[in-house]
C-alpha positions as CSV (number, residue, x, y, z in Angstrom):
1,X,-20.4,13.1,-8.4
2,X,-22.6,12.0,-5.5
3,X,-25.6,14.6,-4.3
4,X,-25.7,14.7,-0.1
5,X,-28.7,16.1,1.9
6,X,-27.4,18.8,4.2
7,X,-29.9,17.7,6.2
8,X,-29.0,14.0,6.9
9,X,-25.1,15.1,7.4
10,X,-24.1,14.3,11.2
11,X,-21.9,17.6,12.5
12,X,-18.2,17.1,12.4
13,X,-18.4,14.7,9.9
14,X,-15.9,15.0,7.1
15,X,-15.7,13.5,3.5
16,X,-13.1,11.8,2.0
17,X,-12.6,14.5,-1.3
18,X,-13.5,18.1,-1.6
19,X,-17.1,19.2,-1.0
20,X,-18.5,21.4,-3.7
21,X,-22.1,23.8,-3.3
22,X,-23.2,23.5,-6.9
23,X,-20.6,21.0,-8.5
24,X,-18.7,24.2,-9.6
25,X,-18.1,26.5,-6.5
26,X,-15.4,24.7,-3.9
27,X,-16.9,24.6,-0.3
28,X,-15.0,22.6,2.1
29,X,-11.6,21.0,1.8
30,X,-11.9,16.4,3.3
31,X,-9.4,18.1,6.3
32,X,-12.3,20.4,7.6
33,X,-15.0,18.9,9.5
34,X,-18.4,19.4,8.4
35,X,-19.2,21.6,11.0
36,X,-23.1,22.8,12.8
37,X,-22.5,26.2,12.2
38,X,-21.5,25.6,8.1
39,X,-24.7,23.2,8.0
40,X,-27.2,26.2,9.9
41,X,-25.2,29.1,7.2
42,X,-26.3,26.7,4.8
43,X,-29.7,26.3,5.9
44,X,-29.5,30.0,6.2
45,X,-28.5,30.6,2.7
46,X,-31.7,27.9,1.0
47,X,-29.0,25.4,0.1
48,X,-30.1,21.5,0.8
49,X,-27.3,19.8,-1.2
50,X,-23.7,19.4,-1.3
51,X,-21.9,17.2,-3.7
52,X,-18.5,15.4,-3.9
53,X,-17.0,12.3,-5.2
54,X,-15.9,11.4,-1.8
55,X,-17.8,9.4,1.0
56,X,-19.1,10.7,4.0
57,X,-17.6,9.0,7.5
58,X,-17.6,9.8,11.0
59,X,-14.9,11.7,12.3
60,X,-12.1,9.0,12.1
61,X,-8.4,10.5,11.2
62,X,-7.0,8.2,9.1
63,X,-3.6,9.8,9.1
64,X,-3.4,8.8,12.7
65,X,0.2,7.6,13.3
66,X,2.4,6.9,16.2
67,X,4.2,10.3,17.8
68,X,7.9,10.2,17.0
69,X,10.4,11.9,19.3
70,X,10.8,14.5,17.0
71,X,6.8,15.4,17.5
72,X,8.1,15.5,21.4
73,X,10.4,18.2,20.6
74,X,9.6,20.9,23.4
75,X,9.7,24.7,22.6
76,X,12.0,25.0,25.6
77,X,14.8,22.9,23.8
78,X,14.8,26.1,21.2
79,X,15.4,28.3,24.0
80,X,17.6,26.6,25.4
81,X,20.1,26.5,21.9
82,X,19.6,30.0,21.4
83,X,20.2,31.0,24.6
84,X,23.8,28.4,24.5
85,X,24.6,30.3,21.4
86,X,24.3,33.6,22.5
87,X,26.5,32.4,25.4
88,X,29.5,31.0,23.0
89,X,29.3,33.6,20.7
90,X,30.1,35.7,23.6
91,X,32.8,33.6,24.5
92,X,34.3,33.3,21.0
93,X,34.4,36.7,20.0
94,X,34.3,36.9,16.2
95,X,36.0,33.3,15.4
96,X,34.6,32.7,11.9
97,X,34.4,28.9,12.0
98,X,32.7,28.9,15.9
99,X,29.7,31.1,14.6
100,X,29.2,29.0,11.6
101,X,28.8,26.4,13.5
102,X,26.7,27.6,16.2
103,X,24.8,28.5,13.0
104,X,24.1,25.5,11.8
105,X,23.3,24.1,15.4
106,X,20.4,26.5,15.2
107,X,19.4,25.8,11.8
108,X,19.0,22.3,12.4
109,X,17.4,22.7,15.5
110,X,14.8,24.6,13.6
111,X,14.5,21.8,11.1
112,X,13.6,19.3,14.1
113,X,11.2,21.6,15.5
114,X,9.1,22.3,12.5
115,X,9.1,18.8,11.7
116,X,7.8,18.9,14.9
117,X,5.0,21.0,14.1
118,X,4.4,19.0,10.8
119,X,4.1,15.9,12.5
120,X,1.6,17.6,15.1
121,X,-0.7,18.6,12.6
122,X,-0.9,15.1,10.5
123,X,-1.2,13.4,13.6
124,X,-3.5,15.4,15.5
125,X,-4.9,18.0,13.8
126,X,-3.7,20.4,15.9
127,X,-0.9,23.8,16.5
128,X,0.7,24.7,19.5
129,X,0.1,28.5,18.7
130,X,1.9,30.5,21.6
131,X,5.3,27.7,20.8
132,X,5.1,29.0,17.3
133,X,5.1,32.4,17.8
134,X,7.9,32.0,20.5
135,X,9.9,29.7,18.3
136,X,9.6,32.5,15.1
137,X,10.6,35.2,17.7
138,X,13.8,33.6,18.9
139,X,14.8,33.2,14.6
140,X,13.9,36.9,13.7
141,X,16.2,38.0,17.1
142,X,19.1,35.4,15.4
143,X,18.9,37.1,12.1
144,X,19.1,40.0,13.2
145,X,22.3,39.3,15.2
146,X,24.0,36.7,12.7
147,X,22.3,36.7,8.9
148,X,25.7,36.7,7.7
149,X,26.0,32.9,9.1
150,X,22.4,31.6,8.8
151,X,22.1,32.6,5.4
152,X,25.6,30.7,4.0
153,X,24.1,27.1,5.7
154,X,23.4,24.6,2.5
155,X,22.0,22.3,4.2
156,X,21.8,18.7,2.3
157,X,18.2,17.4,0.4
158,X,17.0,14.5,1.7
159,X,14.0,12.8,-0.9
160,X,11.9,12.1,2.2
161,X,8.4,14.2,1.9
162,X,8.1,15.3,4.8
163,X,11.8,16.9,4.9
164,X,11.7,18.2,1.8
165,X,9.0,20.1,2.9
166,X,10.4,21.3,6.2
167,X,13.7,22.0,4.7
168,X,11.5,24.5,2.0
169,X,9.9,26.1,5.1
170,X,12.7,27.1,6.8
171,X,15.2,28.3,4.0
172,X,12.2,30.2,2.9
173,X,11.5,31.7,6.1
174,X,14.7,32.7,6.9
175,X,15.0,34.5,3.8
176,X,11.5,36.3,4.2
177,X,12.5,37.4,8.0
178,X,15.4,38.7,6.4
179,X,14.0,40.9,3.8
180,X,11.2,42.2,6.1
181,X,13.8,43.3,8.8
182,X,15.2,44.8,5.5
183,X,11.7,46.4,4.5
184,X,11.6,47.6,8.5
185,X,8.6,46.0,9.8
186,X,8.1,45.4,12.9
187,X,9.1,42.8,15.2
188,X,5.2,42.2,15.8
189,X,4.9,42.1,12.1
190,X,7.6,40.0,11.5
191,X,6.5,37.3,13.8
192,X,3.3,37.2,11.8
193,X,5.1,36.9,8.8
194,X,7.7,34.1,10.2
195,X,5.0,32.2,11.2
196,X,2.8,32.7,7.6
197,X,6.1,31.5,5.8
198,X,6.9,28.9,8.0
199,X,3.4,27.3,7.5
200,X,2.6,27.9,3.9
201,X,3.2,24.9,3.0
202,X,1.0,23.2,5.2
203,X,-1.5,22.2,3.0
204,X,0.6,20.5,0.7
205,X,0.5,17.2,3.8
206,X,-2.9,16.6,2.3
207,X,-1.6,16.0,-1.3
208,X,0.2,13.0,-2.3
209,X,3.7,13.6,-1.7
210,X,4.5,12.0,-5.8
211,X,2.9,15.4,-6.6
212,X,6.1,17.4,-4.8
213,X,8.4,14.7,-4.8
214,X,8.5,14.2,-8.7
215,X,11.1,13.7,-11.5
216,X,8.4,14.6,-14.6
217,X,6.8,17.1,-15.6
218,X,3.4,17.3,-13.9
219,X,0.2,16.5,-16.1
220,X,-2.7,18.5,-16.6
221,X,-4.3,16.7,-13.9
222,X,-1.3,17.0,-11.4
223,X,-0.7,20.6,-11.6
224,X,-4.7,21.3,-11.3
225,X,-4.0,19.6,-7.5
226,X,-1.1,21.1,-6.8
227,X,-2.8,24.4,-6.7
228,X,-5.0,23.7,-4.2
229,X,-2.8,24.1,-1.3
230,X,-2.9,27.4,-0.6
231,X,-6.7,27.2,-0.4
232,X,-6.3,23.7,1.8
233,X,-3.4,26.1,4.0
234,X,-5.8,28.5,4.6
235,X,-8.5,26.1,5.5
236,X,-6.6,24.4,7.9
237,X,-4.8,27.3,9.8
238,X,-8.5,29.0,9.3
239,X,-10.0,26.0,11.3
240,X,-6.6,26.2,13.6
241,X,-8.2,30.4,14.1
242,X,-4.9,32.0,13.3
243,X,-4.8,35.7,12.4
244,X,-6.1,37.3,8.8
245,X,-2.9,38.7,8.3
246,X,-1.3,35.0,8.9
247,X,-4.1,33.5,6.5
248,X,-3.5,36.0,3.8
249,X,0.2,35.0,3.2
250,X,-0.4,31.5,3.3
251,X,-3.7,31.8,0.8
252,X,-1.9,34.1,-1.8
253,X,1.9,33.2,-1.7
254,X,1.5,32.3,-5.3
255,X,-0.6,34.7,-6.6
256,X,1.6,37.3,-8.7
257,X,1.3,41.4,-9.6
258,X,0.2,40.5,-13.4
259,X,-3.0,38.6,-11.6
260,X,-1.7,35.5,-13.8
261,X,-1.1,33.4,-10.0
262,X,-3.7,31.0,-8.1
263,X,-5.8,30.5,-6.6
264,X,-7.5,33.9,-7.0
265,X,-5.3,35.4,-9.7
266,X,-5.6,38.7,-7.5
267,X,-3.2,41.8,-8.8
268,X,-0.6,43.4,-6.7
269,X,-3.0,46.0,-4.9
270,X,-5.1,43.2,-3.7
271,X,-2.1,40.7,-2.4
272,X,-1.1,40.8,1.1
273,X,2.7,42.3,1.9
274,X,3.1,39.2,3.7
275,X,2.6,37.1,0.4
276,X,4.0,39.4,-2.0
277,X,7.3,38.5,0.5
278,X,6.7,34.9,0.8
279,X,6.3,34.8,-3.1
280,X,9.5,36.2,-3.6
281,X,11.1,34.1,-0.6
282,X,10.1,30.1,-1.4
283,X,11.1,31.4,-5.2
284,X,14.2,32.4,-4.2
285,X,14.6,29.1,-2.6
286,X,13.0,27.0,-4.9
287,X,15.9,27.8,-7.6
288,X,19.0,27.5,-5.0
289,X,17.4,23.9,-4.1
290,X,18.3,20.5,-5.4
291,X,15.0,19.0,-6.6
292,X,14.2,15.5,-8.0
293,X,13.5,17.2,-11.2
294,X,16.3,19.7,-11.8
295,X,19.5,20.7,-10.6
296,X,20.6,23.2,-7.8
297,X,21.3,26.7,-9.5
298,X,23.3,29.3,-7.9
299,X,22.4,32.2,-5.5
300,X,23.4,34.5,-8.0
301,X,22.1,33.1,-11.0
302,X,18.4,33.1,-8.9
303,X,19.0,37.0,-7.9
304,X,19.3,37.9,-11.7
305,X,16.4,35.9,-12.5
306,X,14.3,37.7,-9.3
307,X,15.6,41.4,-10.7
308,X,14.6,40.3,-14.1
309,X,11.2,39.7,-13.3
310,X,10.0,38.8,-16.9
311,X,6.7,37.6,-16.3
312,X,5.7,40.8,-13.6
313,X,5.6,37.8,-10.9
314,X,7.0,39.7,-8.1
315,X,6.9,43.1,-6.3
316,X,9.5,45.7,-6.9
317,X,10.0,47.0,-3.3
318,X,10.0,42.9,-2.2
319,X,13.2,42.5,-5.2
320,X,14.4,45.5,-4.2
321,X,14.6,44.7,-0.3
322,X,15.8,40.6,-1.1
323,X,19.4,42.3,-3.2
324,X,19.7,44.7,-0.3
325,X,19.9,42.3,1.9
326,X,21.8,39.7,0.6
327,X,23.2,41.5,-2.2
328,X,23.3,40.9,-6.2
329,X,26.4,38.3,-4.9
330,X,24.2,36.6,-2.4
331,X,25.7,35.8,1.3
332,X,27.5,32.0,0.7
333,X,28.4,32.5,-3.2
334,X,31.9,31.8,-4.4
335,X,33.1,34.4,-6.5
336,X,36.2,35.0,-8.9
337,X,38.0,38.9,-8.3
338,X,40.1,40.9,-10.7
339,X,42.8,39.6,-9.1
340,X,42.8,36.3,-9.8
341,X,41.7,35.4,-6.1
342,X,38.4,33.1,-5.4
343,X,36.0,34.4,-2.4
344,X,33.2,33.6,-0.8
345,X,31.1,36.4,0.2
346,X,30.3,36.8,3.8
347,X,28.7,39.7,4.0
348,X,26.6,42.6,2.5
349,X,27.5,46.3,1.8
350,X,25.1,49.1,2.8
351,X,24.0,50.9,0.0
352,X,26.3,48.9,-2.5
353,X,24.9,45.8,-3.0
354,X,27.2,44.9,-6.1
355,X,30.3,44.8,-3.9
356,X,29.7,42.8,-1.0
357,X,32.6,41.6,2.1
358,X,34.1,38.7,0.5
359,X,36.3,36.5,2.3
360,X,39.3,34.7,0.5
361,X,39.7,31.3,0.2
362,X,42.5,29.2,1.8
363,X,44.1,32.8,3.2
364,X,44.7,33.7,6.5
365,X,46.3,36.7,8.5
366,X,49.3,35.8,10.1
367,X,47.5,34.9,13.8
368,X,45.8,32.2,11.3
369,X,42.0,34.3,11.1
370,X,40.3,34.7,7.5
371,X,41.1,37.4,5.7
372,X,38.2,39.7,4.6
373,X,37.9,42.3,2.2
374,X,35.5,44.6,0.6
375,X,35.0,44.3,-3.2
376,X,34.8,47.1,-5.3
377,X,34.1,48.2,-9.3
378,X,38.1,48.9,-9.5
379,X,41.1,46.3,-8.1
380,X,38.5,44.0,-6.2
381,X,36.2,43.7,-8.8
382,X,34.1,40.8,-8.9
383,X,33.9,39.3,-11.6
384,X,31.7,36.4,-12.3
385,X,30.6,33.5,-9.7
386,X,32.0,30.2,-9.8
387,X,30.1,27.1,-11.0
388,X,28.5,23.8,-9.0
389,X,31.7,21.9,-10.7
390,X,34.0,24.8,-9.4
391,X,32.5,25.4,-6.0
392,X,33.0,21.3,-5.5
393,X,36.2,21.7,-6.5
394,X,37.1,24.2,-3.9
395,X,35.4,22.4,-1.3
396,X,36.3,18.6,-1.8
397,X,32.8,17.6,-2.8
398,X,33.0,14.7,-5.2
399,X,30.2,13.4,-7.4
């Protein structure tokens, strides 16, 4: 590890690798410039060294790239889809097939723009604040309008980094807006969380993307950089001067209520709501996704393993809130009734979150419009949910 005089280090340089105060004690992340005021606290504080196993440069980005349309992508294009949806949902009533597509017209709208935001940031280093905030409000007013549609969108992986990033962000957001409207927080609260969710994975742009992108287990060595990205998150929205309470959920999203997380292992009275949602959010997600490394599993089968809790990970009142709002069937699960009928629940039940509004499949009233029903523990039971190989099946998807 090489030894560097505080002294002799030019402001706003940066290093290559992580900076360390006594080869132990992590100071500054190679993102971070080394700033005047961190080298006067330091000269305040008696410390004359540094050390790292980087090199020390002039500021010189070397993830400079060429801006890509979809970095162009203006916050006023958002606006505008939103506002175009609102206007054909008006139009179309409650046709089934219209809202889920408007749907997933937003959704993928959403995608562009936070690849937008992604992009921003490698490239310049920077966040367009106010768009974020804007962009996160127009999602939570969706979702409160139309979860029942947003959340049944399965969008397709791609094994491209940077999407499978993106793609992460938003799912996960969209289920941590949901269970905080659930929790009844408010809409200045839940714009701090949207936006906390939507960038807690920001850090991971300065990891090598083998380390997410990855069919093998990760090594020793792997998994030790892995989980540093909550810190490097932190760091760079820090630097970026977003809010504590945004900080906080992107620093401890993965710590957990048995204090067994990273990178703090802080217990449940010392983790922010906002993480303690997040946590339970990109988990949620994280087992409904198709990964390099393992297979898709269902909604439902993820909603048992969230209730179960074995290892104390999560938060009660955060589990609690998630089946409430999408119910122990989860919104877009195909399920099997008593009857012998297959369904697709579309819906959740107030107060009765084991019989949720299903609707059937390949039925329709006689004016040709899906028939819905509401399940119950008697003769519209549910009884189990269908399979990846059955779900295909229903839907024409062949391997």
């Amino acid at each position: 590890m090489n030894t560097y005089k505080v002294a002799d280090i030019k402001s706003d340089s940066r290093f290559t690798d992580v900076v360390f105060l006594d080869k132990s004690f992590l100071l500054l992340d190679p993102i971070v410039p080394f700033s005047s005021s961190l080298k006067s606290m330091l000269s305040k504080w008696y410390f004359t060294d540094v050390f790292s196993n980087g090199i020390l440069r002039e500021v010189q980005d070397c993830y400079e790239e060429e801006e890509d349309e979809e970095e162009q992508l203006p916050i006023a294009i958002l606006a505008d889809v939103i506002s175009s949806a609102n206007q054909e949902i008006e139009n179309s009533g409650d046709d089934e097939q219209t809202r889920l597509a408007i749907a997933k017209k937003i959704f993928d709208k959403y995608l562009l723009y936070i690849t937008a935001v992604y992009t921003r940031y490698a490239t310049h280093k920077t966040f367009e604040k106010e768009d974020i905030a804007s962009a996160v409000r127009d999602l939570i007013a969706y979702i409160k309008s139309n979860k029942k549609y947003i959340l049944r969108i399965i969008p397709v992986q791609k094994n491209n980094p940077k999407d499978f990033l993106v793609l992460h962000s938003l799912r996960s957001t969209i289920i941590a807006i949901t269970v905080g409207i659930e929790m009844r927080l408010t809409n200045s609260r839940l714009i701090e969380l949207g936006i906390s969710c939507l960038l807690h994975e920001i850090g991971m742009l300065r990891l090598p993307p083998q380390l997410y992108i990855n069919e093998k287990p990760f090594s020793v060595s792997e998994r030790t950089k892995i989980k540093t990205h909550p810190l490097i998150g932190y760091q760079i929205l820090s630097a970026a001067e977003f809010s504590a309470n945004i900080l906080g959920g992107v620093l401890q999203h993965h710590e957990t209520e048995s204090g067994t997380g990273y990178p703090q292992q802080l217990t449940s009275e010392k983790i922010t709501l906002y993480a303690k949602i997040i946590s339970v959010a990109c988990t949620f997600e994280a087992i409904t996704a198709e990964r390099e490394h393992k297979v898709a599993r269902s909604s439902y089968e993820a909603m048992i393993e969230m209730m179960r809790n074995e290892s104390k990970a999560y938060n009660p009142d955060v589990i609690k809130a998630l089946i409430h709002c999408m119910s122990l069937f989860p919104i877009g699960a195909y399920v099997y009734l008593i009857n012998g009928k297959i369904a697709q629940v579309v819906d959740v039940t107030p107060g009765a979150p084991r019989n949720p509004v299903v609707q059937i499949v390949n039925e329709t009233t006689d004016d040709g419009r899906p028939i819905k029903v509401q399940t119950n523990d008697k003769d519209l039971k549910i009884m189990r949910v269908l399979n990846k190989e059955e779900v295909n099946d229903i839907l024409g998807i062949k391997k």
